[in-house]
N, C-alpha and C positions, 0 to 999 in steps of 0.2 A: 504494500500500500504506500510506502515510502516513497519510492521509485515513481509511482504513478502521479502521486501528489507535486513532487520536483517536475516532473515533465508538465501539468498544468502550470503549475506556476511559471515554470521559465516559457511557455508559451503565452501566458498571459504579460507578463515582462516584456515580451518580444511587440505584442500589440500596442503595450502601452507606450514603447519606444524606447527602453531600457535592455540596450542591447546587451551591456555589460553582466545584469544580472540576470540574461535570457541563459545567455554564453556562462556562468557561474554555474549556476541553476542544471540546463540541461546537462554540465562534463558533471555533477554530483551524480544526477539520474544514471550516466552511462557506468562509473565505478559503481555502482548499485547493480546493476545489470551483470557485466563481468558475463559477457557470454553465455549468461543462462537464462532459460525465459521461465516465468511463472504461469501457470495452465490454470484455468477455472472452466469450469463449463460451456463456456462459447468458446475457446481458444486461450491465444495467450492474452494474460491481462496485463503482462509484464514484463521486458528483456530488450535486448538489442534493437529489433525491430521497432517497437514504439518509440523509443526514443533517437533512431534515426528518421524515423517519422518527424517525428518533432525536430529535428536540425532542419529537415529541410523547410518546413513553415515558419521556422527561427528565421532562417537563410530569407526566404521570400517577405517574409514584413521587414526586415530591416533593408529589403531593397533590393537584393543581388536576386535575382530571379534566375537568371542562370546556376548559379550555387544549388538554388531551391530543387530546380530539375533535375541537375544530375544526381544528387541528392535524394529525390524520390524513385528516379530511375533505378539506382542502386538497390534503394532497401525494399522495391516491389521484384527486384530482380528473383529471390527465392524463393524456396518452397514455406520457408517461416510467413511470408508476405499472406499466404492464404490461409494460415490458422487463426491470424487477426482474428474478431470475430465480423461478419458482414456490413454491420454498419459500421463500423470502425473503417474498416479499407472505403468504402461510400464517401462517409464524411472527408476521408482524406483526399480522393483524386477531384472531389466536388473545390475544396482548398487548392488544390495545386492547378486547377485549370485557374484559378487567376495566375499564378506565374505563367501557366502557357499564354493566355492573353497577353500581359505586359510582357511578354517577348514579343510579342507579335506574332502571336503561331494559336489561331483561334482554331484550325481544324485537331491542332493536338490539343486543343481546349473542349471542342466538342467530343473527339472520344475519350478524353477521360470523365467525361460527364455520361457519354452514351455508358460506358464501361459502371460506373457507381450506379448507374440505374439499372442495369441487369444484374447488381450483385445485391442491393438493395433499396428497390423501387421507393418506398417511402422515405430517403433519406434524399432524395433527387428532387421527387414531386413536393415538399414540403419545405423543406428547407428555403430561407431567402437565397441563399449565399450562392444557392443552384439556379434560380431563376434567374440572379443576377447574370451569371457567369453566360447563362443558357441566353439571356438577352442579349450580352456582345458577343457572341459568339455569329449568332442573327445577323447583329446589324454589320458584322467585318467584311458581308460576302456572300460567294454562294457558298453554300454548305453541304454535307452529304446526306443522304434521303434518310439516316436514320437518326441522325440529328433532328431533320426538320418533323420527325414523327415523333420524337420526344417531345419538342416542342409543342405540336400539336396536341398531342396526350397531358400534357402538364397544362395546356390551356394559353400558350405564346404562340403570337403569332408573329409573323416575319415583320420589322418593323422599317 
């Protein structure tokens, strides 16, 4: 619970623009971690994985977007990536399609949105943070047909 509690905190640090004690914060959570992940019921609640999670959204509100990406590309890279439990990995790529946006790369914004809403629909259709992302994504272009049926399914139309 420790672990989990420092990776909030230094994410909310991170939003509040307190890079120093984002970066404090999350290297505590990672020596807590120490390569081994904690299991509950849905997956893991705790270990490496979330808290490289948490670097890269560290990475992305303090600005460096690119950091953010390769960052998440890494830690969805393995097989730990999919013991998350489902809304957990949602909430996450629904988050990291704004760094694909502020790169300027809206179609790798709209599949990690398409992606979080096949893994779990109501963290996509509910969430603001999805709508938003699902909004520019819209207005950057044309987009691909399964994007714009999320879209449609969520109730956005092409603006």
């Amino acid at each position: 619970m420790t672990g989990t509690l420092l990776i909030e905190a230094a994410l909310a640090a991170a939003v509040s623009g307190d890079a120093t004690a984002a970066g404090e914060l999350i290297e505590r959570a990672a020596r807590l971690a120490d390569d081994t992940n904690c299991y509950d019921a849905d997956g893991i609640a705790f270990g490496p994985i979330p808290v490289d999670l948490a670097r890269a959204l560290i990475a992305m509100w303090s600005g460096d977007h690119q950091l953010a990406v390769t960052r998440h590309r890494s830690a969805t890279s393995g097989k730990a990536w999919h013991l998350l439990p489902a809304e957990h990995r949602a909430a996450h790529l629904i988050d990291i399609a704004h760094a694909h946006l502020d790169r300027g790369d809206a179609g790798a914004a709209g599949r990690a949105l398409v992606t979080a809403d096949r893994i779990a629909p109501a963290e996509t259709r509910i969430r603001p943070a999805a709508r938003e992302a699902l909004t520019s994504v819209l207005r950057a272009g044309p987009t691909a047909a399964d994007v714009v049926r999320l879209a449609g399914t969520i109730g956005l139309a092409r603006q």
